[in-house]
C-alpha positions, 0 to 999 in steps of 0.5 A: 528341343525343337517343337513338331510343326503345328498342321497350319505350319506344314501347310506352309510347307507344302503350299507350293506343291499344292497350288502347283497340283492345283494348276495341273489339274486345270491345265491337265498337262503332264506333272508330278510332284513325286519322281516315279523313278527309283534312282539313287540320284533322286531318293539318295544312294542308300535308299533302295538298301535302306528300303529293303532292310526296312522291309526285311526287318519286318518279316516274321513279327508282329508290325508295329502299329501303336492300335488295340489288339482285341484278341489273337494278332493276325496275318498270313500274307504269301507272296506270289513270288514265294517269300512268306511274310509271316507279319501279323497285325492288330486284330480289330473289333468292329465297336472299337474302330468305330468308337475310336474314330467317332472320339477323333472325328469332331477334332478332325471336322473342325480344323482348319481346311488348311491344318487338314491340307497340311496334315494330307501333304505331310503324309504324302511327303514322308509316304514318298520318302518311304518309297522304296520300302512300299515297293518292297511291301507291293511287289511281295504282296501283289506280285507286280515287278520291283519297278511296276511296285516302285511307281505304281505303288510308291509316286504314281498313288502319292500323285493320285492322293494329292490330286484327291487333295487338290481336289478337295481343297478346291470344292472346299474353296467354291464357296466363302466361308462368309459373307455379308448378304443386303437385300433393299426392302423398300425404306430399310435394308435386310442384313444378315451376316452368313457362313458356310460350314463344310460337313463332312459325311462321317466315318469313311470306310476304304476296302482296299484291292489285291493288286494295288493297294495303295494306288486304289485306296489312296484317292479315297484315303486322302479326299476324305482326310482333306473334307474333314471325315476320319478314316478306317482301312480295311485292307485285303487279307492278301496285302495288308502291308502296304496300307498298314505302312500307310497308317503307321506314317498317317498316325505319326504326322497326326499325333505330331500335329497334335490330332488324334491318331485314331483319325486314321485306323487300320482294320486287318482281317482274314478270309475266314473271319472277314470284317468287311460286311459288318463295318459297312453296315454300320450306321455311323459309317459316312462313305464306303470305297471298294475296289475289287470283284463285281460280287462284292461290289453288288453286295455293296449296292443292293445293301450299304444305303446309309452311306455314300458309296464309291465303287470299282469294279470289272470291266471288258475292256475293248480294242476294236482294230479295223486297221493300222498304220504300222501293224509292228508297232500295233502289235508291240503295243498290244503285246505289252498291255496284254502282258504288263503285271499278267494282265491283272490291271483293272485298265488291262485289254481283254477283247479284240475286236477284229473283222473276219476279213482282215484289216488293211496295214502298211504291210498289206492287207491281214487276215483275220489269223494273220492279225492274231499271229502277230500279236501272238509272235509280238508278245513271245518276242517281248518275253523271249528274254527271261528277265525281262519277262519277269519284270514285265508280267510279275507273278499272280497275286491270286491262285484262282487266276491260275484256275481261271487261265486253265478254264479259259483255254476250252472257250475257244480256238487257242492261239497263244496258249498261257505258260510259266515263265522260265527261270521264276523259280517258286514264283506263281506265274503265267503268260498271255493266253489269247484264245479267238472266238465267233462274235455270236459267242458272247458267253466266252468273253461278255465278263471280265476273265481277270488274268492274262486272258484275252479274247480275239473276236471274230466278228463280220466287219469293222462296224460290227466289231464297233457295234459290239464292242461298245455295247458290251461297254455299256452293258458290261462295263469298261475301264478303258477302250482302244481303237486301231483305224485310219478312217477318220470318219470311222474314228468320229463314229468309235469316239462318240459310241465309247463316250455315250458307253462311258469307255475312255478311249485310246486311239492308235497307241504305239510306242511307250503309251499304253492303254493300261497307264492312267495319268494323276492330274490329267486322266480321269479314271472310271467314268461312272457311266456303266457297270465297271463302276460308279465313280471316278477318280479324281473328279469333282463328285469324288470328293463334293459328295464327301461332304455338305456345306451348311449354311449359317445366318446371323442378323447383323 
């Protein structure tokens, strides 16, 4: 009978994948070690059926996950496009995750970086060949289209997760791990022998999102795996699946690497009885990473001050178009990243920034209302063919959504008012709304309006339109900003005003390049630099501060 692979083995595995993340991170060219489309060429001709009866044989049971139920199983997830699932899940006890995680954590702090490395890249490995049925499990608790779920859900978080890996293992590597110090004091010499030991912080507790589950946990999961901290996954009660599929996998390749499985631990609950407070409050609680509504987000500020905290939240993501060089593809572009998963992306564009006057084109000169028919024509044409709508806007993860599309509709002038779409049957969905407001009027659009909601501004020219949208940047927060200009002096001016706001900016996207997207290995996603959240994704502060290097000295 052949013995699993000892962690030092699969870090020879997959040595090769590692060192080439590590070279895309320096270069920031496009890679990816994880094909993000969903082809039988590629995953096998029986993978997408495999991967939707895996699914299926999941539904109405309880998932199988060998950790303690203390009490009743839980679990109630619906999916936004009708389906119940009817999985329950182990019901956690805070005292228990917390002391099975402190009786792993020495094991895991004191291997190897490399067992750790391997262990990290096995489980992207076998998470990547489970692909299809993540997908499964992200579009039927999230909403997003099958496609949209396959890659974001499946390769695009896998490469976000061994981006965090590479990361780590290159703060790892900055310093020896020993050394022989001489220092020459006159006739004599002083020698001493040193090491430097990689702590890591503690218990790392990972709040997961809504809407995308595993992208948005994944870098946080595997930073804190590859520095040495064991890990408790607190999923949304709307989408538990996705990341308990994730620790299943994670609990198998560390028990077969012989470590304790309680290394990775999953902590469901409900929205009426949440856990979430409880276990960030916890003093044996290392770091905390949360994605997800700016409430909870400053909860987490004004009360976690034992751990180091990671946080994500809203933002008011600007576009600021003071002209176009092809006003179409402007307008298609921008129909496409107000429309994709129905603007429930944290990078999606909410604020238009548009000059009262109008804006020059290469159709001639647009008015204001002008602009705003084009854009409106521009995404109905985009969702004129119904199945295509479906696949690009996906359902509404949340009913509150809906809620928030019939508030936002008496804020304004309504330009293009938000619809079902045709033929989606029981699913919950809803088109673009874009409603055009005064600049004064900073009430309607100064908070992020989650959903497919966007403001048109009118505002008295293109530096006002500048001025506030990067103001409202810094003071509100934002993910992502764009901008639509021919001037280059005007350009130089946005560049510097988005950066000072900490707003990765996008200029004259047209084409298959969205503001929405966000490359591993490439972009940097989140600042750290205003209120849409304190960290970023994947720099060197994500993972450094997971942990410390102490220093060990030795007379020789």
């Amino acid at each position: 009978m052949l013995q699993p692979p000892t962690a030092e083995a699969l870090f020879e595995r997959h040595r090769a994948t590692l060192e080439q993340a590590l070279e895309a991170l320096r270069s920031r060219s496009h890679w990816s070690a994880y094909p993000d489309l969903p082809s039988s060429k590629i995953y096998g001709e029986t993978a997408k059926a495999d991967g939707e009866a895996a699914f299926r044989a999941l539904l109405g049971g309880p998932f199988p996950l060998d950790q303690a139920s203390h009490g009743a199983p839980i679990g109630a997830e619906v999916s936004p496009w009708g389906l119940e699932l009817g999985i329950t899940y182990p019901r956690p006890d805070t005292e228990a995750l917390v002391s099975a995680a402190r009786r792993a954590a020495d094991t895991w702090a004191e291997a190897s970086a490399e067992a750790r490395a391997g262990v990290a890249l096995e489980i992207l490995a076998r998470l990547n060949r489970e692909s299809f049925l993540l997908a499964n499990a992200v579009m039927h608790t999230t909403g997003q289209g099958f496609v949209m779920a396959f890659q974001a859900g499946g390769p695009h978080a896998q490469d976000r997760g061994l981006e965090a890996v590479a990361m780590a293992w290159a703060e790892l590597s900055r310093l020896p791990r020993a050394a022989r110090w001489e220092k020459p004091a006159g006739k004599t010499t002083l020698v001493l022998n040193k090491e430097w030991l990689a702590i890591p912080r503690g218990i790392a507790l990972i709040i997961g999102c809504s809407t995308f589950p595993t992208w948005n946990a994944y870098p946080a999961l595997f930073a804190s795996l590859a520095v040495g901290n064991v890990a408790i996954i607190k999923p949304h009660p709307n989408a538990i699946l996705p990341l308990a599929l994730t620790v299943r996998t994670a609990r198998a390749v560390l028990r077969e690497a012989g470590f304790d499985p309680d290394i990775v631990q999953l902590a469901a609950d409900t929205p009426e009885a949440p856990i979430a407070q409880r276990l960030a409050l916890h003093p044996a609680i290392g770091t905390v990473d949360f994605t997800g509504s700016p409430g909870f987000s400053r909860w987490l500020e004004q009360n976690v001050r034992h751990a180091r905290l990671f946080t994500e939240a809203a933002g008011v993501n600007p576009v600021v178009i003071a002209a176009a060089h092809d006003l179409r593809a402007m307008c298609a572009n921008l129909a496409f990243s107000l429309s994709l998963y129905s603007g429930q992306m944290c990078t999606a564009p909410q604020n238009l920034f548009i000059p009262a006057a109008g804006i020059e084109t290469n159709e001639g000169r647009k008015s204001f209302d002008e602009v705003a028919r084009n854009i409106a024509a521009a995404i109905d044409s985009l969702l004129a063919d119904p199945a295509r709508a479906q696949s690009v806007c996906g359902a509404i993860a949340s009913p509150a959504t809906l809620e928030r599309v019939a508030d936002c509709r008496r804020l304004g002038r309504i330009v293009r008012d938000s619809a079902p779409l045709p033929q989606a049957g029981n699913a919950r969905t809803a088109t673009p709304l874009l409603v055009a407001v005064e600049a004064e009027n900073e009430a309607a659009y100064g908070e992020e309006r989650f959903g497919p909601i966007a403001f048109l501004i009118r505002c008295r020219d293109a530096e006002e339109a500048l001025a506030r949208a990067a103001r409202m940047a810094a003071e509100r927060g934002a993910i992502t900003a764009a901008l639509y200009a021919t001037d280059e002096g005007f350009i130089a001016r946005a560049k510097r005003a988005f950066a000072r706001a900490g707003a990765p900016l996008a200029i004259n996207l047209t084409g298959e390049v969205f503001v929405n997207q966000s490359a591993a290995f490439s972009d940097l996603h989140v600042s750290g630099l205003n209120p849409a959240g304190n960290a970023t994704l994947t720099d060197a502060n994500f993972v450094a501060d997971r942990f410390r290097f102490v220093t060990i000295k030795r007379a020789a």
